[in-house]
C-alpha positions, 0 to 999 in steps of 0.5 A: 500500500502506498498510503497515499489514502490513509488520512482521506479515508479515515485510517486503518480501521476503514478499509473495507467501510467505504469505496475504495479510491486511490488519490493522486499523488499530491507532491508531483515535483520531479527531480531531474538533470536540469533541475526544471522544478527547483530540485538537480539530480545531485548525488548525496542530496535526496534520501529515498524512503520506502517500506519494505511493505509497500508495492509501489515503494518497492518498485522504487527499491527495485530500479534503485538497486539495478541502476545502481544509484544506491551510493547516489541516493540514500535510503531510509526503510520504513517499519512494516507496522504503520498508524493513523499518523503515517508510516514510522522509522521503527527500525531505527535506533531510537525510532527516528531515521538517522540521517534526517532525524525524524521519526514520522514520514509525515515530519516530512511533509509537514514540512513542506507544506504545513496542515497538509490533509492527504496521505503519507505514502511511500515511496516518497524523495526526501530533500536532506537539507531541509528535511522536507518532501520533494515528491511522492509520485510513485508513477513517475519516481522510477521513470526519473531514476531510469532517465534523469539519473543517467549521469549516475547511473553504475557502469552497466546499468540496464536501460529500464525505459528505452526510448523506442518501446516507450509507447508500447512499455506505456500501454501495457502498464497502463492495464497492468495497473488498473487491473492488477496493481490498483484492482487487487486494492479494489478487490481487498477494500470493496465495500460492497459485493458488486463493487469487490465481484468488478475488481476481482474480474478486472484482475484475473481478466487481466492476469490471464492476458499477461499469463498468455503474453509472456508464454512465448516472450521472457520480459513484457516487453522486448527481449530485457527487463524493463520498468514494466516487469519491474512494477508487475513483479512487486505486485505478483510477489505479494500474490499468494501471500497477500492477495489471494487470502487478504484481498480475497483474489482466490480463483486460484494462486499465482503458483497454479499459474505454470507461466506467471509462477515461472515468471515471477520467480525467474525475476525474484532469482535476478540481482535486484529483485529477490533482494529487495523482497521482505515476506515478513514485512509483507504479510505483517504490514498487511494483516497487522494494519488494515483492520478495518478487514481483518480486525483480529490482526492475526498473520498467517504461517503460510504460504510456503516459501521454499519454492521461490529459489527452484529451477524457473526454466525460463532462460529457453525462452532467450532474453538478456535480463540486463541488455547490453549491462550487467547484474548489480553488485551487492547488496550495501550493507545495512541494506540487507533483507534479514533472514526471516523475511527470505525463502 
């Protein structure tokens, strides 16, 4: 959950009380080259905040690590369990982000515009020298880090939104987001049986055109990863542990589906996927904060894990994960997913 509905829709307890609806992001500022809205890409100036939880965060996490920009831009994780003020630095030392030196999100947008009524969402850029938020528009963050971030980019780094399928990369998140990246939200926080029947139709409609696309072809689009795989992976990672038992998407699992199960976890094995990915913070973000649709906040064992390293086969399908690059380097420590939250 980006969280950008939280304080529009009442908090935690609402979810599932009222229709479900997605704000825009309100801080729309971009961070670029040429610096256009006031904020130069500038190494060691912004710090990314995200949760490990968080779908739309995690796309963020994910472009992060591939290209390379984890030196660039400093991160700050957020703790799984957020409340009705916003997402909180529980992990840290103390319960406040070491380096901006606050211990809720919303420090960080109150300080860039004061009594602001919206939501708190991650992903969200944070300027480290006046502590205020620079953007949260979790659409365009990751386009900015694959194309206004170039001059930073690690030697190798893929080419995530090349300029000659951008046409085709914009359609087809333009449906894997309505009907799979928001549609699995509808579904969970319908409040209505009509309304939660649509989302859920929308979603495996959806689902089984991709599933059929990607039977013949590796990547969504072209013969490399692209910002498209990377925003329907953090979606399809969270499936079966999530969204089919929480959200009640339950005609079938993801692992029931031989040509998407192959394709998500041929992208969790890749460098800068799998390594970003934290099921502990998943299944307790989910089922610990909305309480409005599951008020006993009890999480569950399962699903499962173990699978997510087995032999995916999908390298016969061809392909160049990184195009003309390379995979990543380590993961930065500190950065590390701890073993409890890893197959």
């Amino acid at each position: 959950m980006s969280g950008t509905e939280d304080r529009e829709q009442g908090g935690n307890t609402s979810y599932g009380h009222k229709p479900f609806k997605r704000s825009r992001s309100h801080f729309a500022d971009r961070i670029t080259a040429d610096g256009r809205d006031g904020w130069p890409v500038e190494a060691g100036r912004y710090r990314l905040v995200v949760s490990r939880a968080c779908p739309w965060a995690s796309r963020a996490l994910v472009s992060r690590r591939l290209l390379g920009l984890e030196s660039a831009l400093s991160l700050a994780v957020a703790g799984p369990i957020q409340d009705d003020r916003s997402w909180r630095f529980t992990l840290d030392e103390g319960g406040k982000d070491p380096v901006l030196g606050i211990g809720y999100l919303s420090e960080a947008y109150d300080a860039r515009e004061r009594g602001y009524p919206g939501g708190v969402s991650v992903p969200a850029i944070v300027d480290v020298p006046t502590r205020a938020l620079v953007t949260n528009d979790y659409q365009q963050i990751t386009l900015d880090l694959a194309t206004e971030w170039t001059g930073l980019h690690r030697p190798g780094a893929p080419d995530l939104y090349p300029e000659r399928l951008r046409g085709e990369i914009d359609e087809v998140m333009d449906g894997i987001y309505r009907d799979v990246n928001n549609g699995v939200y509808r579904a969970g926080f319908a409040a209505g049986q009509g309304e939660y029947e649509a989302a859920y139709v929308d979603v495996f409609r959806r689902l089984d055109l991709v599933s059929e696309r990607l039977a013949g072809q590796r990547y969504l689009v072209g013969d490399t990863i692209t910002e498209a795989d990377i925003r329907l992976f953090t979606t399809l990672v969270r499936f079966d542990a999530v969204y089919h038992g929480h959200f009640k998407c339950n005609r079938s699992k993801l692992a029931e589906d031989p040509v998407l199960w192959a394709y998500v976890r041929d992208l969790y094995q890749t460098p800068g996927f799998g390594d970003t990915v934290d099921f502990d913070h998943i299944k307790r973000h989910y089922y610990q904060v909305h309480t409005g649709i599951n008020p006993t906040g009890i999480v569950p064992l399962g699903p499962d894990l173990s699978d997510w390293t087995a032999p995916h086969h999908r390298e016969q399908l061809g392909g160049r994960p990184f195009g003309d690059g390379t995979p990543p380097g380590p993961v930065p420590p500190g950065e590390e997913v701890p073993a409890r939250g890893r197959p």
